[in-house]
C-alpha positions in Angstrom: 84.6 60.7 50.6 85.3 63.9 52.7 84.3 64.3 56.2 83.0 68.3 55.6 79.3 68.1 53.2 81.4 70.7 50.8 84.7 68.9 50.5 83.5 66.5 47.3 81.6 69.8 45.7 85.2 70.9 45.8 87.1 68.2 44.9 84.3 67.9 41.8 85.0 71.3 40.8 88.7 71.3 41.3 88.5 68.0 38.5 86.7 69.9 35.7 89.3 73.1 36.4 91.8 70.8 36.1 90.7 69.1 32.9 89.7 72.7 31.2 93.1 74.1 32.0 95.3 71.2 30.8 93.5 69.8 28.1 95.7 71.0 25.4 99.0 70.3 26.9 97.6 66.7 28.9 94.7 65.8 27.3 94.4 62.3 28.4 94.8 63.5 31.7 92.5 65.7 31.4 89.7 63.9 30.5 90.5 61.6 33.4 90.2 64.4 35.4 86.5 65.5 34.0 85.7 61.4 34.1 86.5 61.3 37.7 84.4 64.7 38.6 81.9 63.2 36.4 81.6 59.9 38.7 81.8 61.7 41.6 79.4 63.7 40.9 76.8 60.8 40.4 78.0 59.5 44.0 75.8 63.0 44.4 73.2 62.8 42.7 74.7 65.8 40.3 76.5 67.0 37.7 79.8 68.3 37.5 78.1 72.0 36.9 75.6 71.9 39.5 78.6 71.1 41.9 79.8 74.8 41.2 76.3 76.1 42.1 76.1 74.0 45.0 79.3 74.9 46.3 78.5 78.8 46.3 75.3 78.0 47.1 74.0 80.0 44.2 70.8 79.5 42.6 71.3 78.6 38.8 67.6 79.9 38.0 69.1 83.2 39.7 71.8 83.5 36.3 69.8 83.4 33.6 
């Protein structure tokens, strides 16, 4: 979508921040938000939380 590698990790993550910080006051757009993350993601080959991971370039297995 982006021309930088990193620029749909953000967009991905900026989505789901999006829909967890408005979805009590604009829920529907909210979870358009966290549907449109969601697809993106899949453009990926992710999910919406691995995004965040890959973004920081942290290892998950490294957090638990």
């Amino acid at each position: 979508m982006f021309d930088h590698p990193q620029d749909d990790l953000l967009v991905i993550v900026a989505l789901v921040e999006f829909s967890l910080s408005f979805r009590d006051a604009e829920p529907g757009t909210a979870d358009r938000a966290l549907e449109l993350a969601d697809e993106l993601a899949r453009q990926h080959g992710i999910d919406p939380g691995e995004a965040v991971f890959q973004l920081l370039e942290v290892d998950p297995q490294r957090l638990e």
